[in-house]
C-alpha positions in Angstrom: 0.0 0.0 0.0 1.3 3.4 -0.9 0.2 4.7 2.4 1.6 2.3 4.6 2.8 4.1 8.3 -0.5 6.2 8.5 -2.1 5.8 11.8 -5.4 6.8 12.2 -4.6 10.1 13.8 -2.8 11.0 10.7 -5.7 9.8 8.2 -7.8 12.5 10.3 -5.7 15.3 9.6 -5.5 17.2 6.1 -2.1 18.5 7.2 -0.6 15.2 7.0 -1.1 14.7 3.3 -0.1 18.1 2.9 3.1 17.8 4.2 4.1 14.4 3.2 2.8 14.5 -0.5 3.1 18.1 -1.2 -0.7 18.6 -1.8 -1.1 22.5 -1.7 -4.0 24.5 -3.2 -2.9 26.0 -6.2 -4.6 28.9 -7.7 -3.0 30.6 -11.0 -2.1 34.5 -11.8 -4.0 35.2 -14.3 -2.5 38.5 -16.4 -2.5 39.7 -19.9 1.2 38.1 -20.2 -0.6 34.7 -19.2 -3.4 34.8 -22.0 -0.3 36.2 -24.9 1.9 33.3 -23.6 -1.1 30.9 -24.3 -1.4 32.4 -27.6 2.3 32.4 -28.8 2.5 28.4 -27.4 -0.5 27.3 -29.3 0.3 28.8 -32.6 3.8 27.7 -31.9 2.7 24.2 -31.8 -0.4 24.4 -34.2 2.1 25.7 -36.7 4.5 22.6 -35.8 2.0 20.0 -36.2 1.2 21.8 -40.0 4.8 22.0 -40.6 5.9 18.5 -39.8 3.5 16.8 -42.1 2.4 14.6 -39.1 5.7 13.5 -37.7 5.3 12.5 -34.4 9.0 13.1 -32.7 8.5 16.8 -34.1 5.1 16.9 -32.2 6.0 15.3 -29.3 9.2 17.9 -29.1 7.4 21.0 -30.0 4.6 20.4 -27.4 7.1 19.9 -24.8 9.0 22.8 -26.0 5.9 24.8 -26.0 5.2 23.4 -22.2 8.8 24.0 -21.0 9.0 28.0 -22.5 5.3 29.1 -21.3 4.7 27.2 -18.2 6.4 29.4 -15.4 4.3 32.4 -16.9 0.7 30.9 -17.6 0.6 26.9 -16.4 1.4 25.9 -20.4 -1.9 23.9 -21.0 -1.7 25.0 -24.5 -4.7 22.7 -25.3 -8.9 23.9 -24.3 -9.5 20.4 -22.8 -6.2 21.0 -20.5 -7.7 24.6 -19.6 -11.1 22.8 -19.3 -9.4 20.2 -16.8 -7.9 23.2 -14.6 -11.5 24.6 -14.4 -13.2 21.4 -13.6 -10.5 21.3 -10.8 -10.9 24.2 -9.3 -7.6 26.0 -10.4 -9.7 28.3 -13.2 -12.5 30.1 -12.8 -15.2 30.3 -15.3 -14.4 34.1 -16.7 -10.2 32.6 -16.7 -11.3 29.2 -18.7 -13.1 31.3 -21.3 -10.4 33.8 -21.8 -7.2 31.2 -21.7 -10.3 28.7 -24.0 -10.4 31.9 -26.4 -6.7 32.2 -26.7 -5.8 29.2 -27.7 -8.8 28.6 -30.5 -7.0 32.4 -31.8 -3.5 31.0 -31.8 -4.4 28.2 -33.3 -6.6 29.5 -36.2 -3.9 32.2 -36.6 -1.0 29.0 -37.0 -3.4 27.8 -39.6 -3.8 31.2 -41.7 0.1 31.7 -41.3 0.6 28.0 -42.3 -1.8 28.5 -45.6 -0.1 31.9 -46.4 3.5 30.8 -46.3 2.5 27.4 -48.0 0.3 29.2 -51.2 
């Protein structure tokens, strides 16, 4: 068992977890540099997916590039569902999930334009 050592006094308090699994609340900044970081790492790795014909060692690469570069400044869910997941959780609020939601549909639609134009 994973928790193996918990007596019951310590499966009564919250603390316990808290300090022994690192279980904090987390609750996100949200600033204008947040929602253009969202932008810039979806078209960023809509605009890799479009580039690399489908290869998957590109994708995998530029999502994690994408994740590494934007992550400190807005959480780097780069993906609606992700930002849907953070809402569900409690970590978004509803106004947050539909601006970061809104963001990422422009960066990607914009990756798409920019991938058309520079392909025509």
């Amino acid at each position: 068992m994973i928790l193996k050592g918990i007596t019951e006094q310590n499966k009564q308090d919250t603390s316990f977890l808290h300090k022994y699994f690192l279980i904090t609340e987390y609750k996100m900044r949200v600033t204008t540099a947040s929602y253009l970081a969202e932008f810039v790492g979806t078209f960023f790795f809509i605009l890799s997916i479009f580039a690399s014909g489908g290869n998957a060692l590109v994708i995998g690469a530029a999502l994690a590039l994408a994740i590494f570069l934007i992550a400190s400044v807005s959480g780097g869910m780069v993906n609606p569902a992700v930002s849907f997941a953070m809402f569900l959780n409690g970590t978004l609020s509803i106004a947050e999930f539909v601006g970061y939601a809104v963001v990422q549909l422009l960066g990607g639609a914009s990756a798409y334009y920019a991938y058309k134009m520079v392909k025509a």
